[in-house]
VEXDREN-2710 file (C-alpha; in Angstrom, 1 decimal):
% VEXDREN-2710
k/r/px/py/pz
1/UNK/-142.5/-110.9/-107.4
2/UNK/-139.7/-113.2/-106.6
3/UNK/-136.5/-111.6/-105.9
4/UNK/-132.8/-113.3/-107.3
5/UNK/-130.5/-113.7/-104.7
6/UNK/-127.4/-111.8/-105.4
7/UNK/-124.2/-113.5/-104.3
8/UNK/-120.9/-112.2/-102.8
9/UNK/-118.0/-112.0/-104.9
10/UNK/-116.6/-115.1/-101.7
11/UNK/-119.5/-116.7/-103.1
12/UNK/-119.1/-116.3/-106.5
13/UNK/-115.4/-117.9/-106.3
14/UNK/-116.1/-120.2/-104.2
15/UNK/-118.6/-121.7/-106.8
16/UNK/-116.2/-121.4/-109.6
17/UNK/-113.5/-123.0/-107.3
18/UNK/-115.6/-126.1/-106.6
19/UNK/-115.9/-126.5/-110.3
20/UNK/-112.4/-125.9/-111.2
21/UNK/-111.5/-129.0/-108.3
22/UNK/-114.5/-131.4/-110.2
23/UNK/-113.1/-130.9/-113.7
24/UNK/-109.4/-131.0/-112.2
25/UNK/-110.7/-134.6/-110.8
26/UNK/-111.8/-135.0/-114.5
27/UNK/-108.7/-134.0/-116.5
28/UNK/-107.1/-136.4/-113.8
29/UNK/-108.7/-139.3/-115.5
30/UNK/-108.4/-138.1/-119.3
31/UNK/-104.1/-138.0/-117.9
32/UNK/-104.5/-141.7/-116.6
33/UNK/-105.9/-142.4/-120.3
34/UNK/-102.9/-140.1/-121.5
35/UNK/-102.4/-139.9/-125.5
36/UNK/-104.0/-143.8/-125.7
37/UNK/-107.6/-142.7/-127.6
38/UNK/-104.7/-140.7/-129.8
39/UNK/-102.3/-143.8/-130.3
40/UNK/-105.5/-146.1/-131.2
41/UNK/-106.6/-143.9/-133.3
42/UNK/-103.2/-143.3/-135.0
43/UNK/-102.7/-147.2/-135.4
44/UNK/-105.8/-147.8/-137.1
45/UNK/-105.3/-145.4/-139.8
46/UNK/-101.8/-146.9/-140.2
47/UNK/-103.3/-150.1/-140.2
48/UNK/-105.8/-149.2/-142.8
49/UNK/-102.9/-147.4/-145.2
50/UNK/-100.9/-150.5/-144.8
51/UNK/-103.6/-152.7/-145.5
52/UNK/-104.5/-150.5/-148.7
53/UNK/-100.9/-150.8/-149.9
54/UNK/-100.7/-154.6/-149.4
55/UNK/-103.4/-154.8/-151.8
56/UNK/-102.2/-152.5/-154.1
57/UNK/-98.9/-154.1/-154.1
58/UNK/-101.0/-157.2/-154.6
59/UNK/-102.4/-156.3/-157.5
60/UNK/-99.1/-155.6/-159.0
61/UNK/-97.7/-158.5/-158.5
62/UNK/-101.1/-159.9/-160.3
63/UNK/-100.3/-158.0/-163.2
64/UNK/-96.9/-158.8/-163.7
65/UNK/-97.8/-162.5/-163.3
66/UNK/-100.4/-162.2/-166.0
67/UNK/-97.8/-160.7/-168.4
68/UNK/-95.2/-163.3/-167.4
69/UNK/-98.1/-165.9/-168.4
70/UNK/-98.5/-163.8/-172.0
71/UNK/-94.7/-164.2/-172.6
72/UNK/-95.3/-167.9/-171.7
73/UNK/-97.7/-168.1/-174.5
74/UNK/-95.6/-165.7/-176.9
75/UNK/-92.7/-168.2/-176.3
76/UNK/-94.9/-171.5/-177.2
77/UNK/-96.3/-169.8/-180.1
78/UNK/-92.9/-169.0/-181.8
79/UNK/-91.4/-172.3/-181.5
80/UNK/-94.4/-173.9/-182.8
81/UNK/-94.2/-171.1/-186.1
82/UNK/-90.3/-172.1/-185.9
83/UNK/-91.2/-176.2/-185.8
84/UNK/-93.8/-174.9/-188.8
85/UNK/-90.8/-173.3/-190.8
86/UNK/-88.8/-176.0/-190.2
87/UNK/-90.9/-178.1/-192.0
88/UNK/-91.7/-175.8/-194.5
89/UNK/-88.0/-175.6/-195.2
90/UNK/-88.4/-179.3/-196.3
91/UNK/-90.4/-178.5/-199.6
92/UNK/-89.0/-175.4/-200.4
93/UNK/-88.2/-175.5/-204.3
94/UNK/-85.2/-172.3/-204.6
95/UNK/-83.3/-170.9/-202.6
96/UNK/-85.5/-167.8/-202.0
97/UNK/-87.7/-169.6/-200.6
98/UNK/-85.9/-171.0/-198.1
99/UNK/-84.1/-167.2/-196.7
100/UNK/-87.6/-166.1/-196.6
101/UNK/-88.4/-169.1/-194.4
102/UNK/-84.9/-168.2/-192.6
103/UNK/-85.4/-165.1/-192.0
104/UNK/-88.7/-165.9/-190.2
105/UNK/-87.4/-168.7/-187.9
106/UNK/-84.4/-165.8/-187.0
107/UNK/-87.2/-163.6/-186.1
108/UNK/-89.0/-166.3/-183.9
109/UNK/-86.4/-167.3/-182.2
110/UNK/-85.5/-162.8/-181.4
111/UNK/-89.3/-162.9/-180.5
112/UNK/-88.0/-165.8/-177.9
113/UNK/-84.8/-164.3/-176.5
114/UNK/-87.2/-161.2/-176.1
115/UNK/-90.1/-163.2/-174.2
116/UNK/-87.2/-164.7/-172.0
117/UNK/-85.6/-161.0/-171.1
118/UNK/-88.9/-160.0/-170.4
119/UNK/-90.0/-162.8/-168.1
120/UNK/-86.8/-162.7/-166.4
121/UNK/-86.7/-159.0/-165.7
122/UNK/-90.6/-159.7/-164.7
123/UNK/-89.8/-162.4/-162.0
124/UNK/-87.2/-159.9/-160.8
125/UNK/-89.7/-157.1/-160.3
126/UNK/-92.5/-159.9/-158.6
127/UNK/-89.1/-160.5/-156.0
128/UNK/-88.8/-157.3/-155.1
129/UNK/-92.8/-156.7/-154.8
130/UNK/-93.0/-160.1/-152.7
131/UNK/-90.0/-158.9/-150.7
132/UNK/-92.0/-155.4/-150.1
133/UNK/-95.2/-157.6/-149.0
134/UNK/-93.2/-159.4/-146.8
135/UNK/-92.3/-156.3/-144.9
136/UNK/-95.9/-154.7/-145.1
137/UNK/-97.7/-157.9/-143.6
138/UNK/-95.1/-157.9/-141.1
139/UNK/-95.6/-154.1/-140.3
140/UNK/-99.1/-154.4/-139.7
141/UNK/-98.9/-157.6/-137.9
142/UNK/-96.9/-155.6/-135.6
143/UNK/-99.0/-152.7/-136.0
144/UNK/-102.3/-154.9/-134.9
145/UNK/-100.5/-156.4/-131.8
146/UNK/-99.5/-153.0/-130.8
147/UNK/-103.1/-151.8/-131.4
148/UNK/-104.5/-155.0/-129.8
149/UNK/-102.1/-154.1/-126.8
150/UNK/-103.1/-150.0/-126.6
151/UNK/-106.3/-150.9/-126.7
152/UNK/-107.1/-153.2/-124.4
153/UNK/-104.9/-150.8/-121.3
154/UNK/-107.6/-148.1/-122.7
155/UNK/-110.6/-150.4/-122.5
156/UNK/-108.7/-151.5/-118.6
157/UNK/-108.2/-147.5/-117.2
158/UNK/-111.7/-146.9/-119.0
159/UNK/-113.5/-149.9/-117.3
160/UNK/-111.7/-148.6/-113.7
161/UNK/-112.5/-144.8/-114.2
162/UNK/-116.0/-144.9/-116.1
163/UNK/-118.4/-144.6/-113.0
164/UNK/-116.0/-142.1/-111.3
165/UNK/-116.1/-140.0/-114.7
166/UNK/-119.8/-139.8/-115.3
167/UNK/-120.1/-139.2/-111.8
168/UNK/-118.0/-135.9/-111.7
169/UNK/-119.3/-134.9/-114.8
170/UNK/-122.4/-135.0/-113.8
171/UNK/-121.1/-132.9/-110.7
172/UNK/-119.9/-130.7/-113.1
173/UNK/-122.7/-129.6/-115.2
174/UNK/-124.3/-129.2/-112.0
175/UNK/-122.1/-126.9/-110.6
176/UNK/-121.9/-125.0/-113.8
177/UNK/-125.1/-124.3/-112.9
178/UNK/-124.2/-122.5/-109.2
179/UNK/-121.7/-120.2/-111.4
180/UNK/-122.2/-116.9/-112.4
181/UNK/-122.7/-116.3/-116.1
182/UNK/-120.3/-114.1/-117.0
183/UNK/-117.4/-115.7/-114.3
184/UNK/-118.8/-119.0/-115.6
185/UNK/-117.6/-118.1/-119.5
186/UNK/-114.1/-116.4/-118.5
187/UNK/-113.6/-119.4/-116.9
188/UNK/-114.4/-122.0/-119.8
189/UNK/-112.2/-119.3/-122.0
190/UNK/-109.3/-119.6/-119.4
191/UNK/-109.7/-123.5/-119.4
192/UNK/-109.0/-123.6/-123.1
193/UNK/-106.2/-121.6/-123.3
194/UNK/-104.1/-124.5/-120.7
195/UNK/-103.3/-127.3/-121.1
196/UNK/-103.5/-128.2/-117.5
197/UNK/-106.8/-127.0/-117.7
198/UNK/-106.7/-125.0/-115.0
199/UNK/-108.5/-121.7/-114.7
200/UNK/-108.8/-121.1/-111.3
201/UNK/-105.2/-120.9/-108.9
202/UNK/-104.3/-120.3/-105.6
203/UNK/-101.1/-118.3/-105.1
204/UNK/-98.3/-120.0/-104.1
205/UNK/-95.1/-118.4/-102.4
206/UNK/-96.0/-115.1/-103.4
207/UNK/-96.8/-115.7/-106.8
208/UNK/-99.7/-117.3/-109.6
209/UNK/-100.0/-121.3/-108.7
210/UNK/-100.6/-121.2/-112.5
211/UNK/-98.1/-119.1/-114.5
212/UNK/-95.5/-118.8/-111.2
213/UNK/-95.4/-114.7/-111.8
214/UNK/-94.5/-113.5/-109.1
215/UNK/-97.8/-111.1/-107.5
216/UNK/-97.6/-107.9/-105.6
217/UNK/-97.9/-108.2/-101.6
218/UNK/-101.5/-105.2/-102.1
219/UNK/-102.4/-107.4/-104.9
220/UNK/-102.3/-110.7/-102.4
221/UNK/-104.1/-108.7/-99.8
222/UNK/-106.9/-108.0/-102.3
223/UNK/-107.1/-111.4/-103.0
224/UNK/-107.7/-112.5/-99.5
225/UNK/-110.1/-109.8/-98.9
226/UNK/-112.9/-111.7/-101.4
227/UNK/-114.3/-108.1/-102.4
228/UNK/-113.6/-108.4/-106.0
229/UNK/-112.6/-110.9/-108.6
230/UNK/-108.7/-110.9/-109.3
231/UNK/-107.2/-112.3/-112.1
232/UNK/-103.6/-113.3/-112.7
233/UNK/-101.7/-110.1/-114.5
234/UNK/-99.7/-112.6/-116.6
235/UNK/-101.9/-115.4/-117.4
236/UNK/-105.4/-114.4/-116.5
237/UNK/-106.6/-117.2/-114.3
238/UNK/-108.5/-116.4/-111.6
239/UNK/-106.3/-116.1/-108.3
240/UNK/-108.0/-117.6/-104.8
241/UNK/-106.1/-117.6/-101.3
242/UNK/-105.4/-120.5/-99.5
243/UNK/-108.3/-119.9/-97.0
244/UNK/-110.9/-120.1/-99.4
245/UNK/-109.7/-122.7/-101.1
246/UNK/-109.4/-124.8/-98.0
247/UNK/-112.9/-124.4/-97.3
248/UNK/-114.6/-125.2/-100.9
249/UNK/-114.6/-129.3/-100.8
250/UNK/-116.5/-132.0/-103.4
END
């Protein structure tokens, strides 16, 4: 029966050191990319609102015009029922006949000053709306520069980092592998409570590389002893000495 080999705690850290230093190498690269995938992102669904607004704004501005065209009509159909009365008012035979026909050319020509109003506060509005276009075609002329711009320095830092990233991540799944279980999981947990990403720390001047606490002179000689795994009182990365990490390399 084949028997697992049981590693030291030295050993134990020093795997989950080397792993901490190959995804530090990686979280180095997603910092050279910085908040760009974010920015991209960002302008192309302010691009895409814009865009939706310019053809809302669009079809406004449609809408108006085809009322403006109705008024038009409005307008040519009154005077020619006012060029109608006119004539009408020709043959009328009493003078009731010819209010009636009064009153009706007075209500055409209302129907006009109406149609006019209308048109007028109409071409006002399509002003203002072309006005507003204006603006949003410039906006997202700016905002597709400033996309064409972000994305090409990501495509540039992607093009120069890409073989260095797959290869340490593919250093890093193997190395996952070299972990222990258990140390392996409190370290991914640790990772995503950082921003920095880092789980594993040496101490530094007497205190956590990671949180800067300050750490107790027995607690530092524990540390450098490798007999157990210590973690930081205040944040809970995992503490190494200097030594060890000197020694673990990639």
């Amino acid at each position: 029966m084949a028997t697992v080999k049981e590693y030291s705690v030295e050993e134990k850290l020093a795997s989950v050191l080397r792993l901490q230093k190959i995804d530090s190498k990686l979280d180095g690269i997603q910092v050279l990319k910085g908040e760009l995938p974010m920015e991209v992102k960002d302008l192309e669904d302010e691009i895409e609102g814009l865009n939706t607004r310019q053809s809302h704004i669009e079809n406004e501005m449609k809408g108006i015009q085809d009322f403006v065209a109705s008024k038009k009509n409005a307008i040519k159909e009154a005077e020619a029922l006012i060029k109608k009365y006119e004539k009408q008012q020709d043959n009328v035979k009493n003078n009731r006949e010819f209010e009636a026909i009064t009153k009706e050319m007075e209500m055409q020509a209302l129907e006009i000053k109406l149609a006019e109003k209308h048109i007028k506060d109409a071409n006002e509005e399509i002003k203002e709306k072309s006005r507003v276009l204006e603006v949003a075609k410039k906006a997202v002329a700016d905002k597709e520069a400033n996309l064409k711009h972000k994305k090409g320095e990501l495509e540039k830092i992607i093009a120069e980092t890409d073989k260095e990233e797959k290869a340490f991540r593919k250093e890093s799944e193997e190395a996952k592998v070299k972990v222990d279980p258990r140390l392996l999981q409190a370290y991914e947990k640790i990772r995503k409570n950082y921003r920095n990403g880092l789980a594993v720390v040496t101490v530094e001047r007497d205190s956590c590389g990671g949180c800067f606490n300050a750490i107790p002179p027995q607690r530092q000689a524990e540390i450098r002893q490798h007999k157990k795994i210590i973690v930081c009182e205040h944040c809970g990365r995992i503490l190494v000495d200097n030594d060890l990490e000197a020694t673990v390399t990639i």
